[in-house]
C-alpha positions as CSV (number, residue, x, y, z in Angstrom):
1,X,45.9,-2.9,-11.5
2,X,43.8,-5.4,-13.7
3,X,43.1,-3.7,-17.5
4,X,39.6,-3.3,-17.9
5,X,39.4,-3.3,-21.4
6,X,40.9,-5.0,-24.7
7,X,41.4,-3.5,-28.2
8,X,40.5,-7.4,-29.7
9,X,37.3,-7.7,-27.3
10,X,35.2,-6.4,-30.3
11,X,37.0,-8.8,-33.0
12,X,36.1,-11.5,-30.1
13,X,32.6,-10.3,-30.1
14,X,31.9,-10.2,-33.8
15,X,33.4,-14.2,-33.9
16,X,31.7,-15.3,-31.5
17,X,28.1,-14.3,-32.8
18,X,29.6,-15.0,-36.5
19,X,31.2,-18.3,-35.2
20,X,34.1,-17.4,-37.8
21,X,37.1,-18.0,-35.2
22,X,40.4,-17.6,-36.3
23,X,43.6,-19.1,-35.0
24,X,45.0,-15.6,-33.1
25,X,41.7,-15.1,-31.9
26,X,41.5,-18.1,-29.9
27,X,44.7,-18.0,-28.9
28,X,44.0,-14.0,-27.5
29,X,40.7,-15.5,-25.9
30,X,42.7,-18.2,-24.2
31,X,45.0,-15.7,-22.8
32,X,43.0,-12.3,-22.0
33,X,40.8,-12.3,-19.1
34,X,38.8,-9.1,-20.9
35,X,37.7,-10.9,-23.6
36,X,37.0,-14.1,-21.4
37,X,34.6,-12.4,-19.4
38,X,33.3,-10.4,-22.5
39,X,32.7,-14.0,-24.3
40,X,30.9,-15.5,-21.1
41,X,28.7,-12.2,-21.1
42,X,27.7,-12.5,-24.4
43,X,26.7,-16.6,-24.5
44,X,24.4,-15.6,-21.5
45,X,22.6,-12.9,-23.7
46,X,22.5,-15.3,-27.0
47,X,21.2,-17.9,-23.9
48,X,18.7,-15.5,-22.8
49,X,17.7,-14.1,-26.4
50,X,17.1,-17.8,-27.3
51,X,14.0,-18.1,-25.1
52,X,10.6,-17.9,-26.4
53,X,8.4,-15.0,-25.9
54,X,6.0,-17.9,-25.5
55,X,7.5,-19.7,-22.5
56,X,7.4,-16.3,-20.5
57,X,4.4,-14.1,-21.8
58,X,4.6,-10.4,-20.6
59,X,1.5,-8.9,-20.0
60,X,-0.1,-6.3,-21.9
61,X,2.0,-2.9,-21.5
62,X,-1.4,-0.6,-21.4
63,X,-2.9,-3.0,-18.6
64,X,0.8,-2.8,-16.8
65,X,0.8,0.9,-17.3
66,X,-3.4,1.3,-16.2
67,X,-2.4,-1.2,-13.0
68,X,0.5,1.1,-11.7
69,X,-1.5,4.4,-12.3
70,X,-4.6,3.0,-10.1
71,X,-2.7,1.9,-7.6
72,X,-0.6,5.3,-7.6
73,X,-4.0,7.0,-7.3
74,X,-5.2,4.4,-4.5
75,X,-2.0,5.2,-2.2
76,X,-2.4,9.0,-3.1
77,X,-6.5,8.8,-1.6
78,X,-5.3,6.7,1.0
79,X,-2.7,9.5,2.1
80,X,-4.9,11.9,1.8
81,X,-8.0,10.7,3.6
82,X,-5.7,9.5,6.7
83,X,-5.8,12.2,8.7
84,X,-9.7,12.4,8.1
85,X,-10.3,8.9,9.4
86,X,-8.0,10.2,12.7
87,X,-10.0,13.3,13.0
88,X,-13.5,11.6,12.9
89,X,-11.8,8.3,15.5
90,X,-10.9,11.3,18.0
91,X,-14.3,13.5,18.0
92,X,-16.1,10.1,18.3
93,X,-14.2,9.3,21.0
94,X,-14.9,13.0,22.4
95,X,-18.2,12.3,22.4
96,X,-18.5,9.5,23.9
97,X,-16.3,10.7,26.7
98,X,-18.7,13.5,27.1
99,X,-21.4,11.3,26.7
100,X,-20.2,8.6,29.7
101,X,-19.4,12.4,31.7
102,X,-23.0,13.6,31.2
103,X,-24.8,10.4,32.2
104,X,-22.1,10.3,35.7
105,X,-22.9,13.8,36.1
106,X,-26.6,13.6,36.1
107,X,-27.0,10.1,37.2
108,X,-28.9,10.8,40.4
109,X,-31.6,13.2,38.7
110,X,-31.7,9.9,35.9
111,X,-32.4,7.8,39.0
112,X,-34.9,10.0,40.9
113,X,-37.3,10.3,37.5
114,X,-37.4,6.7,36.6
115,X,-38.5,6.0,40.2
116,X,-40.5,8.9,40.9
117,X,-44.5,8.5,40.2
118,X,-45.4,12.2,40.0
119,X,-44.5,13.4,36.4
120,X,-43.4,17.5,36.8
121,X,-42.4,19.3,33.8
122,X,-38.9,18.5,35.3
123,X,-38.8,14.9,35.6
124,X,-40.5,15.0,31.7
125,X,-37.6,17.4,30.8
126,X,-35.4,14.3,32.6
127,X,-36.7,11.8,30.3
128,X,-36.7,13.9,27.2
129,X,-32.7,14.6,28.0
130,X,-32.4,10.9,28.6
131,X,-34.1,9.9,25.3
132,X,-31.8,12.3,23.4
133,X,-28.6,10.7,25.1
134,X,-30.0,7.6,23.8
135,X,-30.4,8.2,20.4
136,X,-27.1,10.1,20.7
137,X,-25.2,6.8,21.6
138,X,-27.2,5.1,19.2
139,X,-25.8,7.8,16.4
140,X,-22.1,7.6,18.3
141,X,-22.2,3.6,17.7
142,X,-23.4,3.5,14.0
143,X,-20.5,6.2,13.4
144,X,-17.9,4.4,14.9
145,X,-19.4,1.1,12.7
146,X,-19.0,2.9,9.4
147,X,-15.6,4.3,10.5
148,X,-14.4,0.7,11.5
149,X,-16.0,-0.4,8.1
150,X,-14.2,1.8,6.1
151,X,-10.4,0.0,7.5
């Protein structure tokens, strides 16, 4: 099994941010895959620690903080109000179904008042229905536009 670690990986350390090298410790670094890998470790952090806060700029840690908590809270609504947006697709969907039902069902009365001349309280009762199926599709469509809006 491969040692994992070195008693002379700190003295390693400590020269190679110091750059005070001494004669056994190069000769231990030449020899000791610990302290090898330690050593190539440790140029890549001074590498990384050399770099200018300017080249890479980090945004503002209140605006990073205020971005994540309104998205949180965006994704919590959206949860939320799901099962809301299914509930209102399905009962306009009911409704139109009964809607389509109602004019199959009373079709032939719809027919025999538009092309009847005599007005009876019945026939007016016909067209009164008929204008309230009307302005109930009319309501059924805007719904459905605001509900498609809202996606």
């Amino acid at each position: 099994m491969e040692n994992l670690e070195c008693i002379k990986e700190r003295l390693i350390l400590r020269a190679s941010l110091s750059g005070q090298w001494t004669d056994e410790l190069l000769a231990h670094l030449a020899s000791c895959n610990v302290c090898q890998e330690s050593m190539d470790v440790s140029r890549c952090m001074q590498k990384l620690s050399e770099v200018s806060a300017a080249e890479h700029p980090l945004p503002n840690a209140q605006y990073v903080w205020w971005k994540a908590q309104f998205l949180d809270q965006e994704l919590a609504q959206e949860r939320a109000t799901r099962p809301l947006f299914i509930a209102q697709a399905v009962a306009y969907a009911v409704i139109a179904l009964g809607l389509v039902g109602l004019l199959v069902w009373k079709m032939p009365q719809i027919q025999q008042g538009l092309a009847g001349p005599v007005i009876t309280t019945q026939t007016t009762l016909l067209s009164l229905s008929l204008m309230g199926l009307v302005l109930l599709c009319l309501t059924l469509i805007l719904g459905l536009r605001a509900c498609w809006l809202e996606d």
